[in-house]
C-alpha positions in Angstrom: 25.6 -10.6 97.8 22.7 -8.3 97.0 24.4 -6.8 94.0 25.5 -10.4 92.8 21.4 -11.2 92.5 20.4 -7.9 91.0 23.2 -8.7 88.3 21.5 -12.4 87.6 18.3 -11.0 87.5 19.4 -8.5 84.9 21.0 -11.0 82.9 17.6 -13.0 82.9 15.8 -10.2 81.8 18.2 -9.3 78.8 18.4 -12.8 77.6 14.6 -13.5 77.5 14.0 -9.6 75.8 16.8 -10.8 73.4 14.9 -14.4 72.8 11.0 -13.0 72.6 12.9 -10.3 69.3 14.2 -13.1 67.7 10.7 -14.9 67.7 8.7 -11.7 66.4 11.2 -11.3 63.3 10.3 -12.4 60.1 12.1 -15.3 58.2 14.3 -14.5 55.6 15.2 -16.6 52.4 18.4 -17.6 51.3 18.4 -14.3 49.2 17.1 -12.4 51.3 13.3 -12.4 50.5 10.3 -14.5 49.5 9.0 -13.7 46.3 6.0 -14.6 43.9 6.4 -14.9 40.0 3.6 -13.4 37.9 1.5 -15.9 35.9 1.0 -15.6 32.7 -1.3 -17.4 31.6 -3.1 -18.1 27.5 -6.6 -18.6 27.2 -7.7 -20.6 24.3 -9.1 -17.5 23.0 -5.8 -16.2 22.5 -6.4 -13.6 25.3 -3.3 -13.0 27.5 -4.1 -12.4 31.4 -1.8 -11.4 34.0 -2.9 -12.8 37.5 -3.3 -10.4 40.4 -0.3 -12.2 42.4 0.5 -11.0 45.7 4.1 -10.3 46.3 6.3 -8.7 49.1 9.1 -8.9 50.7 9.4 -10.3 54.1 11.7 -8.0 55.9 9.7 -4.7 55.6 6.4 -6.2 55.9 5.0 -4.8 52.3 3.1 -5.9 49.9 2.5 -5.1 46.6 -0.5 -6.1 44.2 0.0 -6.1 40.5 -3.4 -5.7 38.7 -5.3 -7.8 36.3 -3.9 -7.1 32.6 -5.9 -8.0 29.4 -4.5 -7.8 25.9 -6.7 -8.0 23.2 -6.2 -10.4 20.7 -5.0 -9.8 17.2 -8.1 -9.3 14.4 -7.4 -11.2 11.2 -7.5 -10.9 8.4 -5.3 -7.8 8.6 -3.9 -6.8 5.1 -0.3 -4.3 4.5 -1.3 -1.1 4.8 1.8 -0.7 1.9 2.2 -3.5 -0.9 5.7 -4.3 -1.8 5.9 -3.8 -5.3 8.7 -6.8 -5.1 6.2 -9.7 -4.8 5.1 -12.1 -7.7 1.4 -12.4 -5.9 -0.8 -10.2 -3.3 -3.9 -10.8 -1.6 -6.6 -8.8 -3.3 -8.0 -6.7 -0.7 -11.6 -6.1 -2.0 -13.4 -7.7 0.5 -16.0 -9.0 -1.9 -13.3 -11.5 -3.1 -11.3 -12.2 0.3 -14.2 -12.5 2.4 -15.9 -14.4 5.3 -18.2 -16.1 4.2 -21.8 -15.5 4.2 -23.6 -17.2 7.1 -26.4 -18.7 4.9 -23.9 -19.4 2.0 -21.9 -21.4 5.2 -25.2 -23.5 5.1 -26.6 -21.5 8.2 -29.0 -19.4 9.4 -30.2 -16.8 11.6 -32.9 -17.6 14.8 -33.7 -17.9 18.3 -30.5 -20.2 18.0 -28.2 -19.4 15.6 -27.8 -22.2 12.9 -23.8 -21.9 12.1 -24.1 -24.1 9.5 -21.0 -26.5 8.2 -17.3 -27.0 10.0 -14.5 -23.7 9.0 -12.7 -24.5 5.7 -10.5 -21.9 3.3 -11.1 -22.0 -0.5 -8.3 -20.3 -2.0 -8.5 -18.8 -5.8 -5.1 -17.5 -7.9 -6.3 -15.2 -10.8 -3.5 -14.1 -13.2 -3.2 -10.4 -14.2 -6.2 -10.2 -15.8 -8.1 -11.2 -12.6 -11.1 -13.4 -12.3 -11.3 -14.2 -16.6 -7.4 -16.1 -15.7 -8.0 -18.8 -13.5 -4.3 -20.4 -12.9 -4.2 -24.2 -12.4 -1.1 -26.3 -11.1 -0.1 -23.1 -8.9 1.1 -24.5 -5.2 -0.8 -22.7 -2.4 1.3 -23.1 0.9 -1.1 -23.4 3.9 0.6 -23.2 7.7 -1.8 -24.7 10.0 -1.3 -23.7 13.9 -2.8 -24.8 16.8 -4.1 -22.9 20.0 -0.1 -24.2 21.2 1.6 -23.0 18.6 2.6 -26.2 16.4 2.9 -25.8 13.3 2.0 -28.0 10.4 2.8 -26.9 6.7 0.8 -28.7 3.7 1.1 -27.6 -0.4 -2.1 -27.7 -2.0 -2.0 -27.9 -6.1 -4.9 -25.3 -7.4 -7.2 -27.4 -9.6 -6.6 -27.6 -13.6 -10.6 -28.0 -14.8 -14.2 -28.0 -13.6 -15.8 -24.7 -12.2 -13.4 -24.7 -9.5 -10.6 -24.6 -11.8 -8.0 -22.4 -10.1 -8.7 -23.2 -6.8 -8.0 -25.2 -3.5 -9.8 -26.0 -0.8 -9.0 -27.0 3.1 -10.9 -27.3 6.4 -9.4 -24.9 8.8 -9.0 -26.1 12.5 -7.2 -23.1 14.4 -5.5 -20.4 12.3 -4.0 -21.0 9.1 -1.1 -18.7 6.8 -1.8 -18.8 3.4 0.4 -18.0 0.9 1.9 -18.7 -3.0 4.8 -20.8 -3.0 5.5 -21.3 -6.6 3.9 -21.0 -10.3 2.4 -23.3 -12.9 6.1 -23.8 -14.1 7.3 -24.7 -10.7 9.5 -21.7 -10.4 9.5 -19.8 -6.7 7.4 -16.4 -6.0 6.9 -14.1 -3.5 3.9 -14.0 -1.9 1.7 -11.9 0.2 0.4 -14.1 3.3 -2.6 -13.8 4.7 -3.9 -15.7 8.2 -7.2 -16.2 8.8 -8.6 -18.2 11.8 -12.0 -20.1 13.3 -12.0 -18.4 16.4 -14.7 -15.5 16.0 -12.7 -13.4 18.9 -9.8 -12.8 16.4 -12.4 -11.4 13.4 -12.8 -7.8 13.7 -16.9 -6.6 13.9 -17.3 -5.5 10.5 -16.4 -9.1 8.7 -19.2 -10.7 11.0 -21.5 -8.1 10.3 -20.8 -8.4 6.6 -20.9 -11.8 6.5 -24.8 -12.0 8.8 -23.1 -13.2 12.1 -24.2 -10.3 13.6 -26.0 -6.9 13.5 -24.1 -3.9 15.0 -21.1 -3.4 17.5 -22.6 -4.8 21.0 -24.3 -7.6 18.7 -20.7 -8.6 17.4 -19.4 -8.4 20.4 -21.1 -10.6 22.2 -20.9 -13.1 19.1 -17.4 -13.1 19.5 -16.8 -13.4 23.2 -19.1 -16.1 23.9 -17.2 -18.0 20.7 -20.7 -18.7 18.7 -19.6 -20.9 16.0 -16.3 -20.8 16.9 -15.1 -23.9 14.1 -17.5 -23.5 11.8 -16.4 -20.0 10.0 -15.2 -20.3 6.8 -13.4 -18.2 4.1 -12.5 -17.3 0.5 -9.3 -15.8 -0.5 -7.9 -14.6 -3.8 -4.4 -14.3 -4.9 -3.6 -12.0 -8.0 -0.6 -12.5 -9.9 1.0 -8.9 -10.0 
């Protein structure tokens, strides 16, 4: 009899050690483990950050966390570091021609406050091979406009055939734009160099600003462009040469 009740108590004891193990132990998933996806998330800037996200899996106990990860936005205008000798027109590169444009000339100016002066547009200018003295009319300028989601909107402008803006066509810029030569005065297809410009300052590398009076120096620029002064109101001038 007094083995039968050390037996039961035994059993007691084995069952509620067995119950209490069960309680501690984590919950699994149906895979197997409970796991967070990393965010990746655009700012309007264009800046690309990756959330510090907590993840782990539930049946060691760890836990990893993935650091914060900033990629700096592309600067525009960039220009080919080769030209292909293949295309019909290319940007010309001086950057007295394809230019941001001067802060005062933007209607602008410099104070306690900046002034930014009027809303971004393009003006776009197609010389022919003898440059600046060859102003080609009824050439069609493609322009891609793209929004901060990535739509895309494409529009043919005509360059002007008279007047002191003869050769020329003009457009307000919103986001970022791709410009480019679609075809000549005869209507005939060319290839084109492309060239995107934008109204966000933090895509404009230091020494356009600077050029153009936004700014002074680096840490001047700097702050221009990451506090997004006249973001929308930065405008440019482009020329296409016919090769």
């Amino acid at each position: 009899m007094r083995l039968f009740i050390f037996l039961f108590i035994g059993l007691l004891l084995s069952m509620q050690t067995t119950s209490m193990a069960r309680a501690d132990a984590p919950r699994a998933t149906g895979n197997g483990e409970s796991s967070y996806p990393i965010i990746d998330a655009g700012t309007e800037a264009g800046v690309k950050e990756t959330g510090s996200i907590k993840t782990g899996t539930n049946m060691t106990g760890s836990t990893t966390y993935i650091p914060m990860v900033n990629t700096l936005p592309a600067e525009w205008p960039a220009f080919s570091s080769t030209l292909d000798e293949s295309l019909d027109f290319a940007v010309e590169q001086n950057e007295t021609v394809t230019r941001l444009i001067q802060l005062t000339e933007n209607g602008g100016q410099m104070g306690q406050e900046i002034d930014c002066g009027n809303p971004s547009q393009v003006e776009v200018f197609v010389f022919g091979h003898e440059g600046a003295s060859n102003r080609l009319s009824d050439v069609a300028v493609q322009v891609v406009h793209v929004d901060k989601q990535g739509n895309q909107q494409k529009e043919i402008r005509w360059t002007r055939v008279d007047g002191d803006k003869r050769g020329s066509v003009q457009f307000r810029l919103e986001e970022y734009a791709e410009v480019s030569i679609v075809e000549d005065a005869h209507g005939q297809t060319v290839a084109s160099e492309s060239i995107k410009v934008t109204s966000k300052p933090l895509h404009i590398n230091n020494s356009w600003l600077s050029n153009a009076g936004y700014c002074q120096d680096e840490q001047s620029c700097w702050t221009f462009r990451n506090e997004n002064t006249c973001q929308g109101q930065l405008s440019w001038n482009i020329v296409f040469k016919q090769k």
